[in-house]
N, C-alpha and C positions, 0 to 999 in steps of 0.2 A: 622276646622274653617278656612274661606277663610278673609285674613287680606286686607284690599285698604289703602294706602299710600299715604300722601300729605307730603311737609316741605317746609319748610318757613327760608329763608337766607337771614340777612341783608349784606351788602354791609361790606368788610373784611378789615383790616388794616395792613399794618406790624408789628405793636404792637400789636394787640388786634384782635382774631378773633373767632368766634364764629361755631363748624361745626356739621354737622349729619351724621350720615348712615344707611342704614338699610340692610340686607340681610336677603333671604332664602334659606335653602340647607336642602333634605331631611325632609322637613315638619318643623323644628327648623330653629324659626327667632330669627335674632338679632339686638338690635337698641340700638346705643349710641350719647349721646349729647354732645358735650365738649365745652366751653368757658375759650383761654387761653390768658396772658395777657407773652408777649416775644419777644423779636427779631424773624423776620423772622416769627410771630404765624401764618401765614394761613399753609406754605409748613409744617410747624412741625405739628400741627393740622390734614392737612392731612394726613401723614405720619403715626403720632398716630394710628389714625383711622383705616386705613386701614391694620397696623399690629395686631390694636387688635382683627380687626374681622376675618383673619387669625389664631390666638392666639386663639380663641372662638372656632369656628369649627373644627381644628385640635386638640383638647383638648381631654381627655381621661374622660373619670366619666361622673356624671349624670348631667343634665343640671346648677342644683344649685352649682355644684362643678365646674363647668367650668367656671360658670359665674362670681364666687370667686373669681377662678383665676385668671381669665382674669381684672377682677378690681387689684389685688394683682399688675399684671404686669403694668397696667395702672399706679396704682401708682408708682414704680418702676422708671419708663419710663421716668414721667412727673415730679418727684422728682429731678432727675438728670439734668433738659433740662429746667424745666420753673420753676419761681417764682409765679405767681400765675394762677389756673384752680381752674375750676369745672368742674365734672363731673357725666353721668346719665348710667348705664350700664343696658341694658333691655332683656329677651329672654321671646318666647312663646314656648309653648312644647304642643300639643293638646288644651287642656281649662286654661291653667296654666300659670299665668304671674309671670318671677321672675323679682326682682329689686334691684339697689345698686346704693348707690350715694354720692354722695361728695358735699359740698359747696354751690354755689345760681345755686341751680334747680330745677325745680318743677315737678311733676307729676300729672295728673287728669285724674279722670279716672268718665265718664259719663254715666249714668246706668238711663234709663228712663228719670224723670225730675232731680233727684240727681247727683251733682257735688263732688265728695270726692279727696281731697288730700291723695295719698297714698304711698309719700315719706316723711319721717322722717328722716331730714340732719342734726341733731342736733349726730347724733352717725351712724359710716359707719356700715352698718348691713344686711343681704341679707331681703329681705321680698318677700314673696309671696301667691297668691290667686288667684281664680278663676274667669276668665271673660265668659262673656255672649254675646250670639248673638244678635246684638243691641248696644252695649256696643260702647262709643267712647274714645282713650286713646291719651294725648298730652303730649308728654316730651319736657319739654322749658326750656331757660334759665331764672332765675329771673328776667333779667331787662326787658325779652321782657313781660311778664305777666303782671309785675308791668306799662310797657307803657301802654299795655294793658289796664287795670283799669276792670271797669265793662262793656266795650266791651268785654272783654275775655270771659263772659257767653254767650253773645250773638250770639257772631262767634262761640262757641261747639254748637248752635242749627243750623247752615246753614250745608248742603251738605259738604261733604269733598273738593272739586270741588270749591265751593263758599268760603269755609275757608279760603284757601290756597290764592284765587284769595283777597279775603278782606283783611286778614293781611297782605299779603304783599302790598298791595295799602300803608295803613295805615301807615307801615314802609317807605316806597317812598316817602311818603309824608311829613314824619317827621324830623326831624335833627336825630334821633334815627340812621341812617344806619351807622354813626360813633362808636357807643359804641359796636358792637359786639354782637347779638340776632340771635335765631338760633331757631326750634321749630319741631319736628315730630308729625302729626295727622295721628291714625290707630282707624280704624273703623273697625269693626268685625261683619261677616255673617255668616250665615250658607253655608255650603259648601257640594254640591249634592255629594250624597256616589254613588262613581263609580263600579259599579259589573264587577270582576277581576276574571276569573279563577283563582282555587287554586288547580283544579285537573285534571286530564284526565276527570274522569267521568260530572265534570261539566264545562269543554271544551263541551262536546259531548253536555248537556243538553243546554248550552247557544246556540248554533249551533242551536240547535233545537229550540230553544226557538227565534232564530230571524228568523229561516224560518216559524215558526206559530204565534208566537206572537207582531209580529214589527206594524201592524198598521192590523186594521181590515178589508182593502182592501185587505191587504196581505192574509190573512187568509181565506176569501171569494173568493178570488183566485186557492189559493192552493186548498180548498177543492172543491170548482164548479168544477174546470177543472177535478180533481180527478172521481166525480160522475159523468160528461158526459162523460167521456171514460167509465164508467161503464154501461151508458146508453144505451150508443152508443153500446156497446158489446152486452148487451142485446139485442138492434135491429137488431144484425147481425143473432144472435139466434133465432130471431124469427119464422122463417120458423122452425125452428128443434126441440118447446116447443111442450110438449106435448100435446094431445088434450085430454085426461082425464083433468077429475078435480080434482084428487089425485095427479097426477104428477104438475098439475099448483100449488097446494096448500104447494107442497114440494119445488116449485120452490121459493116461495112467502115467503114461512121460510127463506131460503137462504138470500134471500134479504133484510131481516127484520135484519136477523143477522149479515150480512157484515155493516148495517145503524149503527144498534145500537153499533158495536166495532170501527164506524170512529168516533163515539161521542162519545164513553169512553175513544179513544185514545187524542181524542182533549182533552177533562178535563185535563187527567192527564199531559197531557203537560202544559196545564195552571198552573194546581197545582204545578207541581215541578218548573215552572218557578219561581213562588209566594217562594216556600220555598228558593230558590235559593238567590234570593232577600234576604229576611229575612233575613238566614244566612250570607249573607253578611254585612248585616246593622250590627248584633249584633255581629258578629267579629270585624269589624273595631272598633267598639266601645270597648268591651273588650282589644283589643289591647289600647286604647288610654288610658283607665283606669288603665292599666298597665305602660306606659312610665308616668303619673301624679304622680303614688305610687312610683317610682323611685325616681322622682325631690322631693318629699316632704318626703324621708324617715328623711334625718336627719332636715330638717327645722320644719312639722307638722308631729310628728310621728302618732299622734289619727287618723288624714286623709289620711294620708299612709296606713294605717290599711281598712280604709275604700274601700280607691278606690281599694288596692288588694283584700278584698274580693267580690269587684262587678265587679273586672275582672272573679275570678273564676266562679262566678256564671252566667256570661254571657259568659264564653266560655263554661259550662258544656248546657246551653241551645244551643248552635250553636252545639254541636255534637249531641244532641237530634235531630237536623234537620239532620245534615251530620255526621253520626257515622265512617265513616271511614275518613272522609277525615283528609291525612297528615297533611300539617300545622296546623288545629286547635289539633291536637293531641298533636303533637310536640310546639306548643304551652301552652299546659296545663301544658307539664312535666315542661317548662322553669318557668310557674308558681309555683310548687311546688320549683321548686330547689334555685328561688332564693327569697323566701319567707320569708326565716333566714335575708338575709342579709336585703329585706325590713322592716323587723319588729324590724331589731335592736336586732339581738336573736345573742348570742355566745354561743356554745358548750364547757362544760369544763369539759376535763377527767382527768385530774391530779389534786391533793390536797397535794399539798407539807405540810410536818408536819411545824410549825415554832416552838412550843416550847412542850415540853412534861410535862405537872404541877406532874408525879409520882416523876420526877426530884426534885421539892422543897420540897416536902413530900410524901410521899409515901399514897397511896388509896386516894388521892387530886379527889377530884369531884365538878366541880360548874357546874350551868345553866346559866348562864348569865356573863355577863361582863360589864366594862363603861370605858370609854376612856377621858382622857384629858391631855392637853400637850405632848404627845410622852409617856403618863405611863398607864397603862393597870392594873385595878383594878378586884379582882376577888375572891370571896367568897363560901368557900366550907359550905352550913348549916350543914352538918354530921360531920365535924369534929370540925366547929366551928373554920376556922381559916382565915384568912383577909390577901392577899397576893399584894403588887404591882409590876409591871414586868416595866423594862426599857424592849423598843418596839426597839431603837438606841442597845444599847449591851447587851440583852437579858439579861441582872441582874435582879434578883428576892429579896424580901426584905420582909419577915413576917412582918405584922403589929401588929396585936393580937390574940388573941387565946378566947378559949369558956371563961374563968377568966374574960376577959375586954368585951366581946361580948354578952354573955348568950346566948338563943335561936334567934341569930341575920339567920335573912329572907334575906330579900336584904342588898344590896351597891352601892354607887353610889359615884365619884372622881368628882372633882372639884377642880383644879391647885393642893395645898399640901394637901388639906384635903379631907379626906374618908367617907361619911357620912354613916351610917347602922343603920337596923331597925331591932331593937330587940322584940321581944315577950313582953320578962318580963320587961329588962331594958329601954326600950322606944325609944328614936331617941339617936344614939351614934357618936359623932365627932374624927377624931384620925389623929391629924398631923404627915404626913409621916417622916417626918423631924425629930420630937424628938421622935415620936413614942411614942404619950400621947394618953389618950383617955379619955373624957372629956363625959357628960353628956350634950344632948342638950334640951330635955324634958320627961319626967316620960312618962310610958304608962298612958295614959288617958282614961277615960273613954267614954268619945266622939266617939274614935275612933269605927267604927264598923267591914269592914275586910280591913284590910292596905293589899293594891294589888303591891305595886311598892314603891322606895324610886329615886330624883332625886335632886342633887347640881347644882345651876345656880347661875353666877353673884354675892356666896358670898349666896347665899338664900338657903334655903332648900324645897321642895317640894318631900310631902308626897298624895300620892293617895291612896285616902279612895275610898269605894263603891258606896258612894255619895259625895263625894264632895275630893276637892284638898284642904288641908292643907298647908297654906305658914309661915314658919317660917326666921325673918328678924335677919341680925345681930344687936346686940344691945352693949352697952360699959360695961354691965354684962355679956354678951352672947351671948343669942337671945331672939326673946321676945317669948311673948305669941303666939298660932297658931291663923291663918286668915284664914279665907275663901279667895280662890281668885276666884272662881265664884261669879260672881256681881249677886244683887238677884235677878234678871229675870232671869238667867240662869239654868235650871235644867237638869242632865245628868245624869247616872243609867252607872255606871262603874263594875256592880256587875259580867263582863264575862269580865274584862277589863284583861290583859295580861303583857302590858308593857307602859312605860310612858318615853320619848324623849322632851328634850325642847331645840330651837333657840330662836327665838325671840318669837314664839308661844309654844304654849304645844300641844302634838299630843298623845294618847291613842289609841292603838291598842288594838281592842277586839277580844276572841278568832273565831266570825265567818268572821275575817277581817275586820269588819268595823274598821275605822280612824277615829277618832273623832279631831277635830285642835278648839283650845282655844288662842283669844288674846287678852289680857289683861279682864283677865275674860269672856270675851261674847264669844259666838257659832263662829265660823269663819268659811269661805268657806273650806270643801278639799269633796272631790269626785270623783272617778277613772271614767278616760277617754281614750277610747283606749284601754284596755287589749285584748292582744290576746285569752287569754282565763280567767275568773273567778278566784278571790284567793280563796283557800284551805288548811285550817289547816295553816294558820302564825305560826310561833312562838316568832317573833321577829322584831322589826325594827330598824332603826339606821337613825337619823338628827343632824344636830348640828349647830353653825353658823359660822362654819371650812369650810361647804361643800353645794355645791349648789343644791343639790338632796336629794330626800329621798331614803329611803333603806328598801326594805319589804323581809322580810325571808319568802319566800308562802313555806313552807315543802310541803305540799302537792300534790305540781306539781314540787317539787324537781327544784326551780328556785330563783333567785334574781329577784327583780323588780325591777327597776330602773325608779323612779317617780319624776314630778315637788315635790315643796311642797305644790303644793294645789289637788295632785294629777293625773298629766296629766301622762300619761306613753311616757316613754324615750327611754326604752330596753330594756332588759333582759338576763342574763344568765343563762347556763339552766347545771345540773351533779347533780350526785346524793349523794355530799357533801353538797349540799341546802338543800336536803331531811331530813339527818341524825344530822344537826348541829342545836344546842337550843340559838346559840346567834350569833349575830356579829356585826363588829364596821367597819369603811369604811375611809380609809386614802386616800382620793382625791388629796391630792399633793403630794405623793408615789405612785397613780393608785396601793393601794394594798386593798384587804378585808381580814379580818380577821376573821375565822370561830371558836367558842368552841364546842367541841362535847367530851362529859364527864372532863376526866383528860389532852387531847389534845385539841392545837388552831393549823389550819393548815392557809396557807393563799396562796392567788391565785392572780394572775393580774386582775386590774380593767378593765372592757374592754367597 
């Protein structure tokens, strides 16, 4: 993308000054705006400036983490030296604008006849997205926009050229050059892809390709002159052609065939010039797909995904054209190797044990587990026994046994109480505290197959095949069950697996779908981004402790690590994902917690 630059500077003050800059180096631009109000503000302003674009370029990491920091240091800087600024921090990386801002600044970004505001200064937060050839973008200070008014629209439709020259009239013209205004216009084009040798062999072919293909006088040229020296030679021949018509007719071959190989030589020179071309268009471009997936690994991880795989596929087409040539080779490998780190993928081979449950009773076996407040809740169905672990000093505490539980299925913790669902005795309550256990309702006959049991808020929620059961606290107990599907809602839980609730209800069924419920009705979740398909789940883990959800794919032997309406985040990948039927996710420890039979092991969050 080829960037043109104008700005726009009012008239600077020793108190109050307003400044821009913008730089290129190695294809990555950078643009910042600052408006500061201090002693001496134009020399500090500039000073700023010019260290942080310093600060930007000699930076280590991917465009979005420089530009982090270089805001990080900004503020730092201007924390220390001025009482009041705003500021705009901007870089391009190929098609990819990133952004970070502070205070009264604006940003617009002009796309055909639409005008969008695409800074959000209400929270300092990086943003970024994709610009367009065409596209015109203005980072200003508030008061100059706001002088502005509904001129502002009018100057983004003049030339860059005319911009520059009009709002600054305007400011000239106004008492405005005292308060400190400041503004950068970048207009963006396309930018002619330049054909670069990348190897010997297509040194030799451009070589050739500009002494036959540079202009078609060249080329009527080269090849006339070529055929009257052959002419000519003929003519010299002539006395010495033979005078049979056998020997003329074999001469006349000759000559058919030296014509017809200077025109199959010509083709293929065109052709390979043509492919030459090509490959180079569709390299540069894979290349640029590749530094996008970079900058947007940790900001949009679903389009990270995307642009690395339209790198791969556009450099496996460019070796289709040139199969040997090195750098797109050596290129492809750098695509595979640093694939993990764009995808957000960690590798984990160690499974540290955390607790051994033969420890609290011996042939201890659960599937599952639930977590709340630092106590880990955990139910063996074959022995019939209800255990809570302290997570802080690894103390373990029987709750009850088959006598208070009967054929109890699930459990589910909620702060001191343990909620279970029994066969025969129906929903069972049992505070860890006095270690009572209390009846919350009979089995019913309603019920059809009870797939999951879940404690929220004081509430109970029971997952039936059709429908979610809510049971409320009441000043006898609880009451009667609720529907908490509102009755437009219909959903078929009959392969459902497991059931998690924050502020919404989420159902994992067993071919991975996510079903998310809130407050009764259907609610958005659907995977975005996966590098590859889930596979045999067996688990997940939400809560409103943590800002993620948590998918157990066994299948692919991996953690998922998703928004909660499904966007994907990252992944970790060993083959303790594979083998383990539950886990719980402590996000301000960075620990996970795996159960696999009578052992929990647990691993860093990463």
């Amino acid at each position: 993308m080829k960037l043109n630059i104008a700005q726009v500077i009012g008239l600077n003050t020793d108190q109050k000054a307003a400044q821009v800059t913008s730089s290129e180096r190695d294809g990555n631009s950078f643009f910042a705006v600052l408006s500061l109000t201090c002693d001496d503000a134009f020399t500090k302003g500039r000073q700023v400036l010019s260290e942080l674009e310093d600060f930007y370029f000699e930076s280590e990491g991917t465009v979005a983490e420089k530009l982090d920091a270089a805001f990080a240091e900004a503020q730092k800087k201007l924390s220390e030296q001025v009482t009041d600024w705003d500021l705009v921090l901007a870089a391009v990386s190929g098609k990819v604008l990133y952004l970070i801002g502070k205070g009264e600044v604006d940003v617009y970004l002009k796309r055909s006849d639409k005008i969008s505001s695409l800074l959000k200064v209400a929270s300092v937060q990086l943003v970024s997205g994709f610009i367009n050839a065409g596209d015109k973008l203005v980072f200003s200070t508030r008061s100059l926009t706001a002088f502005l008014g509904s001129d502002f629209t009018k100057c983004l439709e003049l030339p860059l050229e005319s911009f520059e020259e009009e709002v600054q009239g305007k400011i000239g013209a106004s008492e405005l050059e005292e308060k400190g205004v400041a503004a950068l216009a970048v207009e963006i084009s396309e930018e002619n892809v330049e054909i670069s040798p990348v190897s010997k062999q297509k040194e030799e072919d451009e070589t050739l390709q500009q002494e036959v293909s540079d202009s078609p006088g060249k080329i009527k040229a080269v090849f006339g002159a070529f055929f009257k020296k052959i002419i000519w030679g003929f003519s010299q021949l002539k006395t010495y052609f033979p005078k049979s018509g056998r020997g003329r007719l074999a001469i006349a071959i000759v000559l058919i065939v030296i014509a017809l190989a200077g025109a199959g030589y010509k083709y293929k020179v065109n052709k390979d010039s043509e492919k030459l071309l090509q490959f180079n268009q569709i390299f540069a471009s894979a290349k640029e797909d590749f530094e996008g997936a970079k900058g947007l690994a940790s900001l949009n991880p679903a389009e990270a995904k995307k642009r690395l795989e339209s790198a791969k596929d556009k450099v496996s087409k460019a070796l289709v054209l040139a199969p040997k040539d090195q750098e797109a080779n050596n290129f492809k490998n750098t695509l595979e190797n640093e694939s993990s780190s764009i995808l957000q993928a960690a590798e984990v081979s160690n499974f540290p044990e955390f607790l051994d449950m033969d420890l609290v009773k011996k042939d201890f076996r659960a599937v599952s587990m639930s977590l709340s407040k630092d106590k880990l809740l955990l139910l063996d169905p074959g022995t019939k026994t209800l255990v809570v672990v302290d997570m802080a000093k690894k103390s373990n505490q029987i709750l009850a046994g088959s006598d208070g539980l009967g054929e109890a299925v699930f459990a589910s913790l909620n702060g001191s109480f343990a909620f279970v669902f029994s066969k025969d005795k129906g929903i069972i309550r049992v505070d860890s505290a006095k270690q009572k256990a209390t009846t919350v309702s009979k089995a019913d006959k309603d019920w059809e197959e009870i797939k999951d049991i879940y404690g929220f808020a004081g509430n109970i929620y029971l997952l039936d095949s059709g429908q979610i059961w809510k049971y409320l606290p009441a000043a006898d107990g609880y009451s009667d069950k609720r529907e908490y599907l509102t009755k437009g809602t219909k959903a078929d839980f009959a392969n459902a697996i497991r059931m998690q609730i924050e502020s919404s209800v989420y159902v994992l069924k067993s071919d991975g779908e996510i079903l998310r419920f809130t407050k009764g009705d259907k609610d958005n979740f659907s995977y975005d981004g996966l590098p590859s398909p889930v596979k045999s789940p067996k688990s997940l883990f939400v809560s409103s402790d943590t800002d993620n959800l948590y998918l157990l794919d066994s299948g692919n032997s991996r953690l998922l690590i998703l928004t909660k309406t499904g966007g994907y985040k990252g992944q970790m990948m060993g083959s303790g994902f594979g083998s383990a039927t539950d886990l719980v996710v402590d996000e301000k420890g960075k620990k996970v917690y795996l159960l696999e039979r009578s052992k929990i092991y647990s691993v860093e969050l990463k």
